[in-house]
LUMKOL-245115 format. One record per residue (C-alpha): residue number from 1; residue in three letters; x, y, z. Coordinates in steps of 0.02 Angstrom, whole numbers. Example, Ala and Ser with C-alpha at 12.3 -4.5 7.8 and 13.67 -1.06 7.14 Angstrom:
BEGIN
<node seq="1" type="ALA" X="615" Y="-225" Z="390"/>
<node seq="2" type="SER" X="684" Y="-53" Z="357"/>
//
This chain:
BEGIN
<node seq="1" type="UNK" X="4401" Y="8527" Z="6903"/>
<node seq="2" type="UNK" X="4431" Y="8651" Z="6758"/>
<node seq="3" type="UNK" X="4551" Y="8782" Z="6790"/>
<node seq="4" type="UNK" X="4583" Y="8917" Z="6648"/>
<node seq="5" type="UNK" X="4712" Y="9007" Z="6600"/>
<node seq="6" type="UNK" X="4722" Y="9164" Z="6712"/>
<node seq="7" type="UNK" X="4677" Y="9197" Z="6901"/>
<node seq="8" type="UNK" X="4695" Y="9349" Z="7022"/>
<node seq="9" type="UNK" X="4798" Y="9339" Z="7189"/>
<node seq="10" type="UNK" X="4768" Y="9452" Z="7302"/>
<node seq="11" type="UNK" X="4792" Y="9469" Z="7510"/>
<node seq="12" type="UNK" X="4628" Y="9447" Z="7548"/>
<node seq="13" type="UNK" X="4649" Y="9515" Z="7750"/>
<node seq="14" type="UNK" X="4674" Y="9687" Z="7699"/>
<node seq="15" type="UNK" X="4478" Y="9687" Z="7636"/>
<node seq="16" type="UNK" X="4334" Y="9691" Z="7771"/>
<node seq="17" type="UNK" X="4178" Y="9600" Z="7698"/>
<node seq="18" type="UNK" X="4086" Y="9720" Z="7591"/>
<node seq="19" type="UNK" X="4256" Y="9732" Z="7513"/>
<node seq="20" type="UNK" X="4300" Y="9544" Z="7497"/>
<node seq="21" type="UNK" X="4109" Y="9546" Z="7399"/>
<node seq="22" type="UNK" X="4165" Y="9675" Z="7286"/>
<node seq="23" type="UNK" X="4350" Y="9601" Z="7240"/>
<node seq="24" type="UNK" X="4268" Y="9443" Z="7193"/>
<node seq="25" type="UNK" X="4136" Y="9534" Z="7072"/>
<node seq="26" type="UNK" X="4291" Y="9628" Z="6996"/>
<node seq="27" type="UNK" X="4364" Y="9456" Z="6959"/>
<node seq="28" type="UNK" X="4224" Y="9364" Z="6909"/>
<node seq="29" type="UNK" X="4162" Y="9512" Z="6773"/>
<node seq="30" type="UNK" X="4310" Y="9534" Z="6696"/>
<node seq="31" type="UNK" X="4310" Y="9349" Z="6651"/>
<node seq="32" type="UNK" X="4450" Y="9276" Z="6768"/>
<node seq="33" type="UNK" X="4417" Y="9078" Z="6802"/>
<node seq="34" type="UNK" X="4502" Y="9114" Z="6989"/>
<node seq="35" type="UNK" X="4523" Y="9197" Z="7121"/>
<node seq="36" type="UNK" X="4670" Y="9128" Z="7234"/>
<node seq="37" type="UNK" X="4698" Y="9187" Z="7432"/>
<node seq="38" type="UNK" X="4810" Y="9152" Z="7573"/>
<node seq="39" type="UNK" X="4800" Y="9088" Z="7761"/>
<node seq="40" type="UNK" X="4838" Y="9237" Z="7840"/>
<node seq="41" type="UNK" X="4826" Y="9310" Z="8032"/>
<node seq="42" type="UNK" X="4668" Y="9370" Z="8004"/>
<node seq="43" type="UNK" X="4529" Y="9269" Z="7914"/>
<node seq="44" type="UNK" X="4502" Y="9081" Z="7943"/>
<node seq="45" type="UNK" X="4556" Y="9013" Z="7793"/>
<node seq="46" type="UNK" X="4414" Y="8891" Z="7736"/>
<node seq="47" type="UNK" X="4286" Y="9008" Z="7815"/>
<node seq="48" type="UNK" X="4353" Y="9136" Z="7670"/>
<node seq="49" type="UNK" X="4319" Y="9018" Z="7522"/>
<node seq="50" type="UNK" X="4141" Y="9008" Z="7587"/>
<node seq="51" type="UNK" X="4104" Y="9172" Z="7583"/>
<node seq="52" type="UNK" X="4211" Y="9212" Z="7411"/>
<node seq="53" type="UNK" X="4117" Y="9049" Z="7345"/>
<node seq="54" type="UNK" X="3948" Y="9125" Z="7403"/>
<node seq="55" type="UNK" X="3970" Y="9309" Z="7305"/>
<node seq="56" type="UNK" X="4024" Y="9209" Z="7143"/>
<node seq="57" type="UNK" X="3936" Y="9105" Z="7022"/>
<node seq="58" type="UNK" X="4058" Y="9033" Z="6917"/>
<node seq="59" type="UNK" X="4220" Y="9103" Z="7003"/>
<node seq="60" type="UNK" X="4347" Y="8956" Z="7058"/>
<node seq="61" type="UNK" X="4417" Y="8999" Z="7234"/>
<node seq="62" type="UNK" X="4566" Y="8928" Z="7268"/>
<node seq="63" type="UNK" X="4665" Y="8941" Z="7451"/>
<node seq="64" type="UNK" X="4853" Y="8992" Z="7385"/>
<node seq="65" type="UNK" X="4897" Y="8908" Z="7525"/>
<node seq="66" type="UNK" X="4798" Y="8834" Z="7669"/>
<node seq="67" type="UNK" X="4924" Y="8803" Z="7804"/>
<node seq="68" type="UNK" X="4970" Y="8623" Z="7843"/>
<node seq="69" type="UNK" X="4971" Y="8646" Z="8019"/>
<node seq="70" type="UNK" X="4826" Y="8733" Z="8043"/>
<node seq="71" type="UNK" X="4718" Y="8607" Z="8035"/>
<node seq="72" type="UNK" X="4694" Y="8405" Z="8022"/>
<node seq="73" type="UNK" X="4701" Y="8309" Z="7877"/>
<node seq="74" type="UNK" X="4535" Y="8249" Z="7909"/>
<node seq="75" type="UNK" X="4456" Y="8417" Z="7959"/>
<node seq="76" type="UNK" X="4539" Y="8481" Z="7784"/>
<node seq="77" type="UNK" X="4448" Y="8345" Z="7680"/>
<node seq="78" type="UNK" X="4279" Y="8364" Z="7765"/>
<node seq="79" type="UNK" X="4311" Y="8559" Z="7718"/>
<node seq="80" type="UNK" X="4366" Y="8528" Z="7536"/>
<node seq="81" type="UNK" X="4216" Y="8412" Z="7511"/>
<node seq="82" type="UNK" X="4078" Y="8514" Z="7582"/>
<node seq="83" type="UNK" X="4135" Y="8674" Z="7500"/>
<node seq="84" type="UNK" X="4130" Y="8584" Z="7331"/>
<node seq="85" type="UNK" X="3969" Y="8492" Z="7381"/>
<node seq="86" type="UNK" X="3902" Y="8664" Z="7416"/>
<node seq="87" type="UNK" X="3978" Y="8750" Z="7277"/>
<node seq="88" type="UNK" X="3964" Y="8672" Z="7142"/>
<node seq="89" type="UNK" X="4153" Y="8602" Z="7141"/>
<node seq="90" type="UNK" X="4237" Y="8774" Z="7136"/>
<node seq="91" type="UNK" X="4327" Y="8757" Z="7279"/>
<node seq="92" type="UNK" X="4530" Y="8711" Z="7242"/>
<node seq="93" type="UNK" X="4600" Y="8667" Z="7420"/>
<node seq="94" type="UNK" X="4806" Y="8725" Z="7385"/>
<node seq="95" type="UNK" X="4906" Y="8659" Z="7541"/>
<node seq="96" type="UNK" X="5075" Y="8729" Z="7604"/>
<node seq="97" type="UNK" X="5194" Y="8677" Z="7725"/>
<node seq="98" type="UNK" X="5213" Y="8876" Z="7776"/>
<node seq="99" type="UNK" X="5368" Y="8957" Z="7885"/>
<node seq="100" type="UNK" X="5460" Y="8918" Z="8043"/>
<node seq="101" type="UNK" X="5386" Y="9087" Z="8083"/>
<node seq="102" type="UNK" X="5200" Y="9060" Z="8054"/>
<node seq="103" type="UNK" X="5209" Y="8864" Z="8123"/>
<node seq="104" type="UNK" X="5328" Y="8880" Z="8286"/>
<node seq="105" type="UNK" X="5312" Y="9059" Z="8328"/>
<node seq="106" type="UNK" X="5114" Y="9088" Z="8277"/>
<node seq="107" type="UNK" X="5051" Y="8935" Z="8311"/>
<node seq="108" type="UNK" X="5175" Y="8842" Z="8440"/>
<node seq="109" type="UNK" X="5181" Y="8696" Z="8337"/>
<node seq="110" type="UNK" X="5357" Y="8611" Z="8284"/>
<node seq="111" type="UNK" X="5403" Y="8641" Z="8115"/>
<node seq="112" type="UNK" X="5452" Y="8452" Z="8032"/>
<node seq="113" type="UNK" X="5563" Y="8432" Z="7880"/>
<node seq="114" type="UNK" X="5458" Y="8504" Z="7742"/>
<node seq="115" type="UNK" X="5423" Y="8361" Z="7610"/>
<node seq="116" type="UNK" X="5415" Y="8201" Z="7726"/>
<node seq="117" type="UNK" X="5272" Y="8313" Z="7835"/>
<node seq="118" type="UNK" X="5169" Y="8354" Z="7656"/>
<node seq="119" type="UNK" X="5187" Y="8166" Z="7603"/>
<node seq="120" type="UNK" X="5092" Y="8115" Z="7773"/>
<node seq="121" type="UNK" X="4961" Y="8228" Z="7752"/>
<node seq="122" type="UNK" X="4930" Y="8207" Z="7580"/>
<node seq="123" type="UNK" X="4910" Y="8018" Z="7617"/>
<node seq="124" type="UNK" X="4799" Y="8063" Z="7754"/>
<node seq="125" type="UNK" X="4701" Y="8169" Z="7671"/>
<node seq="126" type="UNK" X="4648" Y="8067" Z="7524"/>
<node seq="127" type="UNK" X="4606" Y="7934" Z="7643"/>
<node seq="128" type="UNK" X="4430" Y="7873" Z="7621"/>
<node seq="129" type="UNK" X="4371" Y="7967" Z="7465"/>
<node seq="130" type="UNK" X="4263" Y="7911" Z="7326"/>
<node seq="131" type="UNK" X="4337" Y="7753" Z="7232"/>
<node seq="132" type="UNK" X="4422" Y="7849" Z="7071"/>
<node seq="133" type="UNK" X="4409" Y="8017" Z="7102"/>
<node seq="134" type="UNK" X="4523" Y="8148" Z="7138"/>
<node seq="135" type="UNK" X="4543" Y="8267" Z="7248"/>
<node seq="136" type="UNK" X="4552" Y="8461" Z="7203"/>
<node seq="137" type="UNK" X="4707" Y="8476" Z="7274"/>
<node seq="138" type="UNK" X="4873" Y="8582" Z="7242"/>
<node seq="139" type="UNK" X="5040" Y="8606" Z="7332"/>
<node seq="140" type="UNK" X="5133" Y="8758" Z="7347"/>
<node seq="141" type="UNK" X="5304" Y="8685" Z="7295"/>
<node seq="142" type="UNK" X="5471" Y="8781" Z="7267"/>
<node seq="143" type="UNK" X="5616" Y="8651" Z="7275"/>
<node seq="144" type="UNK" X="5642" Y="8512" Z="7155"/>
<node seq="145" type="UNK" X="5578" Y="8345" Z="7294"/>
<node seq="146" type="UNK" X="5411" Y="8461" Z="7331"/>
<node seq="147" type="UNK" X="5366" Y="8495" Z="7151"/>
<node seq="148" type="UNK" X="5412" Y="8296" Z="7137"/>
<node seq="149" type="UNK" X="5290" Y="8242" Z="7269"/>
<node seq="150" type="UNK" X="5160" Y="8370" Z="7193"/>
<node seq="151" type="UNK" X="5160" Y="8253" Z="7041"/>
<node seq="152" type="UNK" X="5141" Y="8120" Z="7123"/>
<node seq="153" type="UNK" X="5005" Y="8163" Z="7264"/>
<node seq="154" type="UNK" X="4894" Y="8287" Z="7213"/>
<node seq="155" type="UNK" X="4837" Y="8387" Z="7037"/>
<node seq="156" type="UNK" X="4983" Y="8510" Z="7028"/>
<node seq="157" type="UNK" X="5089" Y="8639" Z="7109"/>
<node seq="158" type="UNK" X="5051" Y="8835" Z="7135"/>
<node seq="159" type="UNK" X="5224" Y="8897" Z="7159"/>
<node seq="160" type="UNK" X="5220" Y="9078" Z="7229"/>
<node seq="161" type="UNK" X="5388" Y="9226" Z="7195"/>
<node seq="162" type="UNK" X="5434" Y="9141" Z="7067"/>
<node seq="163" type="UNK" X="5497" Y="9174" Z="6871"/>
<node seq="164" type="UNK" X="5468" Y="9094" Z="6709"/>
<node seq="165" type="UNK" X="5660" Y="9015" Z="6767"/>
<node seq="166" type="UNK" X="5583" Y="8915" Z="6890"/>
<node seq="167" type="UNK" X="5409" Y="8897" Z="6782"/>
<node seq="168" type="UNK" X="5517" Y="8794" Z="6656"/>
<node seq="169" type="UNK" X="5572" Y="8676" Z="6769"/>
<node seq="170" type="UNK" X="5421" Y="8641" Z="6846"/>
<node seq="171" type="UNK" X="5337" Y="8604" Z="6746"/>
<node seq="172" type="UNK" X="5478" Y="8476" Z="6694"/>
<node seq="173" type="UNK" X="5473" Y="8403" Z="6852"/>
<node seq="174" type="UNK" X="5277" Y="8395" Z="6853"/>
<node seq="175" type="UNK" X="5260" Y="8335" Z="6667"/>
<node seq="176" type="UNK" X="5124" Y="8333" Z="6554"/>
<node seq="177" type="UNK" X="4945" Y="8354" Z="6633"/>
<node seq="178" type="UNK" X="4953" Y="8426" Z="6796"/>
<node seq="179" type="UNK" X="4913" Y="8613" Z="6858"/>
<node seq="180" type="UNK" X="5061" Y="8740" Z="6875"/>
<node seq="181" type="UNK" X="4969" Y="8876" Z="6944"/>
<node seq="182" type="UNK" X="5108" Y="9018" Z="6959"/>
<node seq="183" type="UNK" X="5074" Y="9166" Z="7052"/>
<node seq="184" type="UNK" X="5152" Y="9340" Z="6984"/>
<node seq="185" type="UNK" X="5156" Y="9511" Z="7052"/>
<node seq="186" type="UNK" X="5123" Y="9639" Z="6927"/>
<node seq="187" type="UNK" X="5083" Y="9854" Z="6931"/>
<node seq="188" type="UNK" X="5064" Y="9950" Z="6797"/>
<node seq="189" type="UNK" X="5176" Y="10078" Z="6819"/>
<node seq="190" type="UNK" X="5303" Y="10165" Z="6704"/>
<node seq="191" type="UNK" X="5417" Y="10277" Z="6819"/>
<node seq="192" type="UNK" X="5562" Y="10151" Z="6876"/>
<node seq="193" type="UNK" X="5566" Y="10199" Z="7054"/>
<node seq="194" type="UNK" X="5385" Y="10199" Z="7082"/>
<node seq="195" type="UNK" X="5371" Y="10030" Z="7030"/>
<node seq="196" type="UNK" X="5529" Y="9968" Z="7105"/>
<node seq="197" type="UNK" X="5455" Y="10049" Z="7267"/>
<node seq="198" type="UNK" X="5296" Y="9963" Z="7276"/>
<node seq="199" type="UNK" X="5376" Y="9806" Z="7251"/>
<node seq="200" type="UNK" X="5502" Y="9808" Z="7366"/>
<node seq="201" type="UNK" X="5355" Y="9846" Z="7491"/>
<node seq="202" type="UNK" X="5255" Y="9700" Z="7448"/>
<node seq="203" type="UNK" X="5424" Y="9592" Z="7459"/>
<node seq="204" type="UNK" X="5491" Y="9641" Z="7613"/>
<node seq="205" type="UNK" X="5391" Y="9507" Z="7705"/>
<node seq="206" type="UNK" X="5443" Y="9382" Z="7617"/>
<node seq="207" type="UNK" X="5628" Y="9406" Z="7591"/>
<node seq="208" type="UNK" X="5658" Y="9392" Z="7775"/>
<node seq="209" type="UNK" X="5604" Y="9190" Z="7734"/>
<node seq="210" type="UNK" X="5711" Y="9054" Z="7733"/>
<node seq="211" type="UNK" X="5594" Y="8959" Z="7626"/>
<node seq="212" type="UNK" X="5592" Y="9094" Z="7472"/>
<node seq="213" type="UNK" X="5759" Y="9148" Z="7503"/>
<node seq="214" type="UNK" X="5825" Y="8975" Z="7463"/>
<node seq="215" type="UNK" X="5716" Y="8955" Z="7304"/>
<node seq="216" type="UNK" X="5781" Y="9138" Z="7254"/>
<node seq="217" type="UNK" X="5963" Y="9061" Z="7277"/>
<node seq="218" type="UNK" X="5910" Y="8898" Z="7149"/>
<node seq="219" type="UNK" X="5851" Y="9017" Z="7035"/>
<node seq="220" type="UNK" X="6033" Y="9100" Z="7013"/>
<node seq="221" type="UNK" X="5994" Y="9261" Z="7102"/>
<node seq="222" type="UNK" X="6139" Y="9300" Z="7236"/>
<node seq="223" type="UNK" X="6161" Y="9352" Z="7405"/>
<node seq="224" type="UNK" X="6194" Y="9535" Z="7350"/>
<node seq="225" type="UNK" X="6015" Y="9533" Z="7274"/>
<node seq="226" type="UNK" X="5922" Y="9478" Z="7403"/>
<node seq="227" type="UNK" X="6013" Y="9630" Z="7511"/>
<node seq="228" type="UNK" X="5950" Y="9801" Z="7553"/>
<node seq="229" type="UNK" X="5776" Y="9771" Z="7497"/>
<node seq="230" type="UNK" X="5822" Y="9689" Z="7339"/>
<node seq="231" type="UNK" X="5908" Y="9748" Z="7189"/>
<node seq="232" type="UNK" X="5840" Y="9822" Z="7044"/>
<node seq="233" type="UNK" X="5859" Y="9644" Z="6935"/>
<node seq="234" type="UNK" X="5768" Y="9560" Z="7064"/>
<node seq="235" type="UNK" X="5643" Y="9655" Z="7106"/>
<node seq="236" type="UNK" X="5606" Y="9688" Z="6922"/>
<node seq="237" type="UNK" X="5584" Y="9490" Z="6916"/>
<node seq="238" type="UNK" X="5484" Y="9484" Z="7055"/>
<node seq="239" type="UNK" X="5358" Y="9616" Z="7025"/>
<node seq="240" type="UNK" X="5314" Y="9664" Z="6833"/>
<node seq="241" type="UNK" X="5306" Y="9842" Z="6784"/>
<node seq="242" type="UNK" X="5295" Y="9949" Z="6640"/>
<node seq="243" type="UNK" X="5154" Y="10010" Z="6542"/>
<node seq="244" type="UNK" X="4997" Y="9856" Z="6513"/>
<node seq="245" type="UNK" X="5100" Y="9792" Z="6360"/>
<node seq="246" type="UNK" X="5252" Y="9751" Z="6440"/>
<node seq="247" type="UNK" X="5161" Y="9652" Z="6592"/>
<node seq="248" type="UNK" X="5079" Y="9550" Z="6485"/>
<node seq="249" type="UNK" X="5229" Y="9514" Z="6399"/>
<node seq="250" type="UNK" X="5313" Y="9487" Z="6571"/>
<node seq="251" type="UNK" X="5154" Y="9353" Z="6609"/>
<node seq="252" type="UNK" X="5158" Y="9283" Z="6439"/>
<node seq="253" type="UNK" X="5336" Y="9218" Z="6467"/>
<node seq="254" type="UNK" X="5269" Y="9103" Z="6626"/>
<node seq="255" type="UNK" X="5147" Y="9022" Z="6483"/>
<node seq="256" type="UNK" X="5287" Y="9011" Z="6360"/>
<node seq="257" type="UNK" X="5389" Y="8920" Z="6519"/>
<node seq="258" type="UNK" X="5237" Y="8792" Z="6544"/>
<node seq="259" type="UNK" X="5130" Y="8870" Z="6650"/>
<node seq="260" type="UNK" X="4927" Y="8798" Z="6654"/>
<node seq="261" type="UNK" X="4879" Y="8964" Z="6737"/>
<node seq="262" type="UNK" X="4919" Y="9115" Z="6792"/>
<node seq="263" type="UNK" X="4868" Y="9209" Z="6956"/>
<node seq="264" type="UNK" X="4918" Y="9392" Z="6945"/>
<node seq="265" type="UNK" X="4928" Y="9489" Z="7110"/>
<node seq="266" type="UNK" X="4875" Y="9689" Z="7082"/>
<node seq="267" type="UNK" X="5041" Y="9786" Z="7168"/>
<node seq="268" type="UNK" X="4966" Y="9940" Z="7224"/>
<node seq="269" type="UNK" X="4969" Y="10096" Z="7327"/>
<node seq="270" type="UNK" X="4895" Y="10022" Z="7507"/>
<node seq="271" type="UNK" X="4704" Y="10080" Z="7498"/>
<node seq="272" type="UNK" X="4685" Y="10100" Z="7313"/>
<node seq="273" type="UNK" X="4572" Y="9990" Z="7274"/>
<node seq="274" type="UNK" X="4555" Y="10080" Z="7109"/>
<node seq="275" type="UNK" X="4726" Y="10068" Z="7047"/>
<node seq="276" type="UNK" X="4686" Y="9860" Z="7091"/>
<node seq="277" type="UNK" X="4529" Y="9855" Z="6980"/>
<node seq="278" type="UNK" X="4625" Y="9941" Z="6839"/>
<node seq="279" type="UNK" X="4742" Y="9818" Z="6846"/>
<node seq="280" type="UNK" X="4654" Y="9659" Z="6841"/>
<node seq="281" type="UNK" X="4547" Y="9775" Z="6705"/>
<node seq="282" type="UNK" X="4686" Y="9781" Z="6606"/>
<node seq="283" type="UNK" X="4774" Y="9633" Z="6597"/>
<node seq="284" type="UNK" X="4630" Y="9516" Z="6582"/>
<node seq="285" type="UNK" X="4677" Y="9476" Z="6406"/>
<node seq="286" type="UNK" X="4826" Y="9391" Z="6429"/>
//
């Protein structure tokens, strides 16, 4: 599996599938090697890489993340190897252990401790493959004992809010030769409180999170930052802004850190699918 250096992000259940077909032509033409998506309430998530597999050519599609508990170990390796059969090995299968929320509340399942639960699955899921070859596999780690067992069990980590902080000591943890895919919210946009307001929009999901909250608190950010939407030196951290020079600069840094590969997610005004193109126009050469 090659991987290169920059990927788009993008929440993929906003998009019906005419539009789906024409994000993944954006990417692929303006030279990205991936595009990355995530298990959400809408679209199946390996039914998605088939179709984003199936308007590419040489477009990588990677699931940023497929939920744990969403389906089998089994059923995910039968999916990861008949997409890349299929597909000419583009498919990167990026597991998470998700949210309380989406796992207890969505789903009805219980919600085990986080890196014990991965370990088992992992195990199970390269169970039975080819003698000497490795799975295209990545794990959406945060804490220091994920990003550990991501190392040790599968090709690398694709850590998601995150900063060039955290980058660094990932890719400690992981050391030379794995994938630290890091994902990175981005808009160009030069008036402070536009900016600020579109990304404390796109964060407000997550911030309610235990999981990201936690990481946020590792990365020295405090309680006061994480309140009333986020302050301004957080959500400058979490979303990049300024004019196309200054978000590169602000991606840049994650490479500087250790990053393998970048996904930037397009920040945008909801339904303007032009201000998305224009940014993953722009910022291609990173």
């Amino acid at each position: 599996m090659k991987l290169g250096r920059l990927g788009v992000w993008y929440p993929t259940d906003k998009l019906n599938g005419g539009q789906l077909a024409d994000l993944t032509a954006v990417v692929e033409k303006n030279g990205y090697s991936a595009l990355w998506y995530p298990e959400s309430r809408g679209y199946e998530s390996i039914a998605l890489a088939s179709q984003l597999l199936s308007k590419s050519d040489r477009l990588m599609v990677g699931s940023s993340i497929a939920n744990i508990y969403a389906r089998d170990a089994f059923t995910a390796r039968r999916a990861m190897v008949t997409l890349n059969d299929f597909h000419s090995g583009r498919f990167i299968l990026g597991l998470g252990v998700s949210h309380i929320p989406m796992v207890e509340g969505l789903r009805g399942h219980r919600y085990d401790k986080p890196v014990a639960t991965m370990r088992a699955y992992l195990e199970a899921l390269h169970h039975d493959l080819p003698a000497g070859s490795e799975a295209p596999v990545v794990v959406a780690a945060l804490g220091p004992k994920m990003l550990e067992l991501s190392a040790e069990k599968s090709m690398g980590a694709v850590p998601y809010n995150v900063t060039p902080k955290h980058t660094a000591k990932a890719a400690k943890i992981l050391g030379p030769g794995k994938i630290l895919a890091v994902e990175q919210k981005v808009t160009i946009e030069t008036d402070p409180a536009k900016a600020r307001a579109l990304g404390r929009k796109e964060l407000a999901r997550y911030m309610v999170l235990p999981n990201y909250r936690n990481n946020w608190l590792r990365e020295g950010f405090s309680e006061a930052d994480l309140a009333d939407g986020g302050s301004d030196r957080f959500i400058d951290a979490m979303c990049l802004w300024g004019d196309a020079d200054t978000v590169r600069k602000g991606l840049r840094a994650h490479f500087d850190a250790g990053a393998t590969h970048v996904c930037l997610q397009p920040v945008h005004d909801d339904g303007n699918i032009a201000a998305r193109d224009r940014i993953i126009e722009t910022l291609a050469d990173v």
